[in-house]
C-alpha positions as CSV (number, residue, x, y, z in Angstrom):
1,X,100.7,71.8,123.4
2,X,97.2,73.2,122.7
3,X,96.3,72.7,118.9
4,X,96.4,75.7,117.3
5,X,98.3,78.0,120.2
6,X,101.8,79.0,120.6
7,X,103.3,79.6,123.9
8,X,103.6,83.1,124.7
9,X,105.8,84.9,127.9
10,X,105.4,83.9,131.4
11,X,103.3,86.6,133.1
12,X,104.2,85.3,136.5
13,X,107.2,83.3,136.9
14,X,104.7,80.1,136.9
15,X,101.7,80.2,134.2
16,X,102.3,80.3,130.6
17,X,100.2,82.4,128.5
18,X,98.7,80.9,125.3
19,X,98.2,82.7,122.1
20,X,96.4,81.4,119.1
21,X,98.2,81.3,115.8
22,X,95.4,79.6,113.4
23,X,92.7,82.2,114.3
24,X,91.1,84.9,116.0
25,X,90.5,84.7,119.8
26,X,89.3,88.4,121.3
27,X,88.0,88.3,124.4
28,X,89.0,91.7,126.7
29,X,90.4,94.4,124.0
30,X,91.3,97.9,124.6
31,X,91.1,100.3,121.7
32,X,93.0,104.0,121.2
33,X,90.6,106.6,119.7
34,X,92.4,109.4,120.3
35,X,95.7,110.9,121.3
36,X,94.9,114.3,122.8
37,X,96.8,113.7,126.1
38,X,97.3,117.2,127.4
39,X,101.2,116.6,126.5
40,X,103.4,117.7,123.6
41,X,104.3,115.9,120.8
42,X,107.1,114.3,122.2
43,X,105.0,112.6,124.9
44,X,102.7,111.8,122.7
45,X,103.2,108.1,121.5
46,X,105.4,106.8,124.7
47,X,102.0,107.4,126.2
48,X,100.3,105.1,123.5
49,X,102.9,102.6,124.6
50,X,102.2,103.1,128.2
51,X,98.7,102.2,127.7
52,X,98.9,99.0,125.7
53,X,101.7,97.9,127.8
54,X,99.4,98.3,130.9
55,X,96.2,96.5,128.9
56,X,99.0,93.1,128.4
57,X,99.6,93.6,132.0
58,X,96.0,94.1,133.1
59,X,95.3,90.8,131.1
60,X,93.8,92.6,127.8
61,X,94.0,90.6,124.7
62,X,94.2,92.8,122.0
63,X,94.9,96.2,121.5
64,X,93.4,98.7,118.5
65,X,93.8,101.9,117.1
66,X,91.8,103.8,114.7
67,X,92.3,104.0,111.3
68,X,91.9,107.7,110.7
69,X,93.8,110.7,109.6
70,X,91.3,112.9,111.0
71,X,89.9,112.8,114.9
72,X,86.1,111.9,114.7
73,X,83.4,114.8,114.8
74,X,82.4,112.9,118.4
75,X,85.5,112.8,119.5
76,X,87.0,116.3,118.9
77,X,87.9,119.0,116.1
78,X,89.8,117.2,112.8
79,X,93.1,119.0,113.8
80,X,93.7,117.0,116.9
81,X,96.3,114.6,116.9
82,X,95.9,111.7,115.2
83,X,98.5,108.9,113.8
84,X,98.8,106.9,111.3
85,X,97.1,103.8,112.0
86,X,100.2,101.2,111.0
87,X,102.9,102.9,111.5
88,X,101.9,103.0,115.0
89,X,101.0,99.5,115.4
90,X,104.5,98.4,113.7
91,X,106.0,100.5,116.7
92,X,103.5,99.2,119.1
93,X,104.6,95.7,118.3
94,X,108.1,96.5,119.4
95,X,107.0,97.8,122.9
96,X,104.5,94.7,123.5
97,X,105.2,91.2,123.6
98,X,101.3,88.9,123.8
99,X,98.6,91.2,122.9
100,X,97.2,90.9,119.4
101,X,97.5,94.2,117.2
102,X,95.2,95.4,114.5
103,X,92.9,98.8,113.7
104,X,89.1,98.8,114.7
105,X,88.9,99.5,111.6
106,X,90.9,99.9,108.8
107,X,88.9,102.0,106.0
108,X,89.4,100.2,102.8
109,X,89.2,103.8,100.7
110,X,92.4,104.7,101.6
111,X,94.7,102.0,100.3
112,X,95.3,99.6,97.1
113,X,94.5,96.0,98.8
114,X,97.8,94.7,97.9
115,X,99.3,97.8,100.1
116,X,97.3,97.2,103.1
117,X,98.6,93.3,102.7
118,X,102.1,94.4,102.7
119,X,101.1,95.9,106.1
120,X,99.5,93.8,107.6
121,X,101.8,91.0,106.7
122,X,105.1,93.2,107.8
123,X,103.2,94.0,111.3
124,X,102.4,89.8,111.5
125,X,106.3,89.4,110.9
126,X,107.2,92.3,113.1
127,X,104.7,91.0,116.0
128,X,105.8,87.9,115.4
129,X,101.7,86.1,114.4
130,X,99.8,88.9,116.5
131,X,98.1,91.4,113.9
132,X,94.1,90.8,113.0
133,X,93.1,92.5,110.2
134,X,90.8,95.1,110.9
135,X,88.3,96.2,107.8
136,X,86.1,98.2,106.5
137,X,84.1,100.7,104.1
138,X,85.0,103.7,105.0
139,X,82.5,106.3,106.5
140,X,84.6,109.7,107.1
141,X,83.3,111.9,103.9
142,X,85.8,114.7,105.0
143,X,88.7,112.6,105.8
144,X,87.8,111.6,101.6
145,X,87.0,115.1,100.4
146,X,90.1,116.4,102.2
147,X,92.6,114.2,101.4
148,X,91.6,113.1,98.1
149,X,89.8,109.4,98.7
150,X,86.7,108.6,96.4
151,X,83.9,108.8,99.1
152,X,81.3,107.4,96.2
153,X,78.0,106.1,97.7
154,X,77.7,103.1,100.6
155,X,76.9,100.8,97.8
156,X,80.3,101.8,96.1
157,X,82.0,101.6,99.2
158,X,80.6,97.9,99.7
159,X,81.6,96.5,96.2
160,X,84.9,98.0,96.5
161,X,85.3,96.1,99.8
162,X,84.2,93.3,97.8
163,X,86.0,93.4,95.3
164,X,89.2,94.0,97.4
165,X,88.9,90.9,99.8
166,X,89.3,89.2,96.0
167,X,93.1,90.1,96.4
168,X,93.9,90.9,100.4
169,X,92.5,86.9,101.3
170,X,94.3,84.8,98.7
171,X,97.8,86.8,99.0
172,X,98.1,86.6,102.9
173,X,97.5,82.5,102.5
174,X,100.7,83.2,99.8
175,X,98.3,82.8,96.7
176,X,99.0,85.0,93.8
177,X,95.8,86.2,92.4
178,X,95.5,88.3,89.4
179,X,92.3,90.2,89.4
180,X,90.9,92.7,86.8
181,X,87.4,94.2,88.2
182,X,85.7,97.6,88.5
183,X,87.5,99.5,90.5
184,X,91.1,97.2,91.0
185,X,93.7,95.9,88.6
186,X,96.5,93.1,90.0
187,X,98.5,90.5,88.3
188,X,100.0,87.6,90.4
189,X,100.2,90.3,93.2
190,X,102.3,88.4,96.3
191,X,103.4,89.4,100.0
192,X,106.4,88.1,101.0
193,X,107.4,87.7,104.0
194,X,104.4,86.1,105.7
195,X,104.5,84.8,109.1
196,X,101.5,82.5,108.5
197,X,98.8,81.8,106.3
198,X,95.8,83.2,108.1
199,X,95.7,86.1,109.7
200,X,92.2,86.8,111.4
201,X,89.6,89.1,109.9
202,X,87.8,91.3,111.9
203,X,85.3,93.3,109.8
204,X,82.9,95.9,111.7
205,X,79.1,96.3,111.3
206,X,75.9,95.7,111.5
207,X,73.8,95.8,108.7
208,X,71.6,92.9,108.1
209,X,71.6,92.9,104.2
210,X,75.5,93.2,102.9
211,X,77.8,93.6,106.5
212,X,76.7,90.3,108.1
213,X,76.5,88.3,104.9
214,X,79.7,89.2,104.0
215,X,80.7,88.7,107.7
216,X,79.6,85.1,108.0
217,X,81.3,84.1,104.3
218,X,84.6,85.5,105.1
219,X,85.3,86.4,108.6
220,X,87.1,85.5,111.8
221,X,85.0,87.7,114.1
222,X,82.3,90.3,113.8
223,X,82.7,93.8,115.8
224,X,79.0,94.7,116.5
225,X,78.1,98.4,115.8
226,X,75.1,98.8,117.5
227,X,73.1,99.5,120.8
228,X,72.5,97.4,123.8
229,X,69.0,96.8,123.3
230,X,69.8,95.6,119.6
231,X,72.4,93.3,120.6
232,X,70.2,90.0,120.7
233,X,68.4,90.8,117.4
234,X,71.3,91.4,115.9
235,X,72.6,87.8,117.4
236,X,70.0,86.8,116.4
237,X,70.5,87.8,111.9
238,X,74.1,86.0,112.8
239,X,73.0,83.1,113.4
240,X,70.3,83.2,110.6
241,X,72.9,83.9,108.1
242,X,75.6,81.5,109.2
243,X,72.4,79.0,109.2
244,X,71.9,79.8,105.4
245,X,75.0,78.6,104.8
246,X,75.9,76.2,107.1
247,X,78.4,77.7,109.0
248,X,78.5,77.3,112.7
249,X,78.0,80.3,114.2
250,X,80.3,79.6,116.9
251,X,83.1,80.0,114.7
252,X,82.3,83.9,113.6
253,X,83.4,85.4,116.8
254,X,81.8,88.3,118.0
255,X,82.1,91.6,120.2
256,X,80.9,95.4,120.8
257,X,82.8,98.3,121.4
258,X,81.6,100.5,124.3
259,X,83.1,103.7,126.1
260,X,83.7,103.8,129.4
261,X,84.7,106.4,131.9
262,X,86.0,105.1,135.1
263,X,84.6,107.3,138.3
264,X,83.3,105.9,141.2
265,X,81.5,109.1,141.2
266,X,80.2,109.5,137.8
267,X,76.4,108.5,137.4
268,X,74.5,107.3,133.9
269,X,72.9,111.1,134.0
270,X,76.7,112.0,132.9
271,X,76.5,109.8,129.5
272,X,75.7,112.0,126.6
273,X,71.9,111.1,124.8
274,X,73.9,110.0,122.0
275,X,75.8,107.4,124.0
276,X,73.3,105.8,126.2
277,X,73.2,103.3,124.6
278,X,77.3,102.6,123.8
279,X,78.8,103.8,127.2
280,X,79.1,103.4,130.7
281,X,80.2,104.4,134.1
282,X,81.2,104.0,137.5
283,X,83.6,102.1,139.2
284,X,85.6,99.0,137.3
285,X,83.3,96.6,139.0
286,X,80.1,98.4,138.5
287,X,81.7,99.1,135.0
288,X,82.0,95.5,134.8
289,X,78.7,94.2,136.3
290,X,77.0,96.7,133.2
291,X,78.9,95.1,130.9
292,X,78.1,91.3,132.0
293,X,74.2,92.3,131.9
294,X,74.3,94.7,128.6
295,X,77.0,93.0,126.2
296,X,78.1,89.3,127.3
297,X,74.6,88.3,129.0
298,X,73.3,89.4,125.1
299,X,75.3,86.5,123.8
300,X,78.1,88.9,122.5
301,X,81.7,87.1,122.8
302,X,84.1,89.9,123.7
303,X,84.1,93.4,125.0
304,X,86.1,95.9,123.1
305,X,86.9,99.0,125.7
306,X,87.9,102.6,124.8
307,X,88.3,105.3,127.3
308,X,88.1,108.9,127.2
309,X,91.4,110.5,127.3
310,X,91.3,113.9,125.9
311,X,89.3,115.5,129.0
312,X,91.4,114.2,131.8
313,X,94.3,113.0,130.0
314,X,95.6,109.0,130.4
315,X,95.1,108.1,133.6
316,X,97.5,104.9,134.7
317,X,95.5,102.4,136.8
318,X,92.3,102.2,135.5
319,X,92.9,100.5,132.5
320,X,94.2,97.6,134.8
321,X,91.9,97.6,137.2
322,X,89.1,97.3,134.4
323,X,91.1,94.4,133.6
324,X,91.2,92.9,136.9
325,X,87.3,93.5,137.0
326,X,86.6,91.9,133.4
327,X,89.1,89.2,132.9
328,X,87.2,86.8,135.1
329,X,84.2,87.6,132.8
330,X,85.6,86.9,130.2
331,X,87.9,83.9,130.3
332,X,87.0,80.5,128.5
């Protein structure tokens, strides 16, 4: 046995496929930003299920949703369909068996800590030790105004984040903290049942002053919002920080999350200005080869794939044969 792995299902009669249980491993992830499939509502989530059941087939790691009640301005109109980000993933854990689950990310705004423990440790029980918890400020100032959510400045945002990590971290290790700050109130808060102490912590990001601080003190694995060109510079502040602190940067994992549209047709003169530096296209290999010089070449650990969906609709096969493509990339 593999310190710190569990054995997962045999993908082909012969190989076993590991998973970790002690930490975070993303290498090859697929994330869901929108369901706009062209079908009705009843169609709507088996075809969620359809593509993260072809990612675990394609050899995807990890699977991700957004956490929004609204679709994005960039994506589409806020009346389009959106889910519930863990409700879904509590279903989606049913309907998979080895890819890990989480949100890319979840906006802390829009629920107490200890609530967004309770879900995180039911979907770890439910996936049986495959959710990552997915976190963040917040950014959506309708979703806020809308719905009710204190927006507050990025500062606010940031030191409620802060302030919340004070009770999510200790209760998933099955601590009771009692906390009485600025914005929450908890007394020997607990999450039972856990599955295991550490679930990993993805948080998303890239600001060089308070995101990758608080990245290299508390997390698993660092989802890089930025361009191409400021991948290594970015790299670059990691390693500083962890440096500061003597962390080994090796150990805060790290990966971008870049659209792609699959078209052996489709040219870069198709991207969208405001994407050029996020997105790519072409066939899976080309798709691939892009994503070797741009991302992993950069020193980035893992590639975090969404595709366009509300256009054409979800198109079987291409998600596995950007796996087929990428896997070799991206395997230790």
């Amino acid at each position: 046995m593999i310190p710190g792995f569990a054995p997962g299902e045999t993908d082909d009669g012969t190989r076993r496929v590991m998973r970790r249980v002690d930490g975070v491993t993303i290498r090859l992830g697929l994330q869901i930003p929108n369901f706009s499939y062209g079908t009705g509502v009843a169609e709507l989530f088996p075809t969620v299920i359809a593509q993260a059941q072809e990612a675990e087939a394609a050899g995807f790691d990890s699977v991700f949703v957004m956490d929004h009640f609204y679709q994005l301005p960039m994506l589409g109109s806020p009346d389009e369909p959106m889910l519930e980000a863990y409700t879904a993933l509590g279903a989606l854990a049913t309907a998979t068996e080895r890819v890990q689950l989480g949100t890319l990310v979840t906006g802390n705004t829009y629920r107490n800590p200890t609530l967004l423990t309770k879900a995180i440790t039911t979907l770890d029980v439910i996936s049986q030790g495959r959710a990552i918890l997915g976190i963040g400020t917040g950014w959506f100032e309708l979703e806020h105004d809308q719905l009710g959510y204190e927006f507050g400045t990025f500062t606010d945002r940031f030191n409620k984040l802060d302030e919340a990590l004070q009770i999510i971290l200790p209760m998933i290790k099955g601590e009771r903290p009692t906390v009485s700050g600025k914005y929450y109130q908890v007394e020997e808060a607990m999450a039972n049942p856990r599955f295991r102490d550490h679930i990993p912590l993805m948080i998303g990001g890239s600001g060089e002053k308070k995101t990758i601080p608080l990245a290299v003190r508390h997390f698993d694995h660092l989802n890089v919002i930025a361009g191409f060109d400021e991948l290594p510079a970015k790299l670059d502040v990691v390693k500083a920080r962890c440096d500061d602190i003597g962390r080994d940067p090796a150990t805060l994992e790290t990966s971008m999350l870049v659209t792609v549209m699959v078209d052996e047709n489709a040219t870069a003169d198709l991207i969208p200005k405001e994407m050029a530096q996020r997105m790519v296209v072409g066939s899976a290999e080309a798709i691939a080869d892009q994503l070797k010089a741009k991302v992993l070449d950069a020193g980035v650990d893992a590639v975090i794939m969404n595709l366009p969906t509300s256009m054409q609709g979800y198109q079987p096969g291409h998600i596995t044969a950007l796996g087929e493509a990428l896997t070799p990339l991206v395997s230790d």
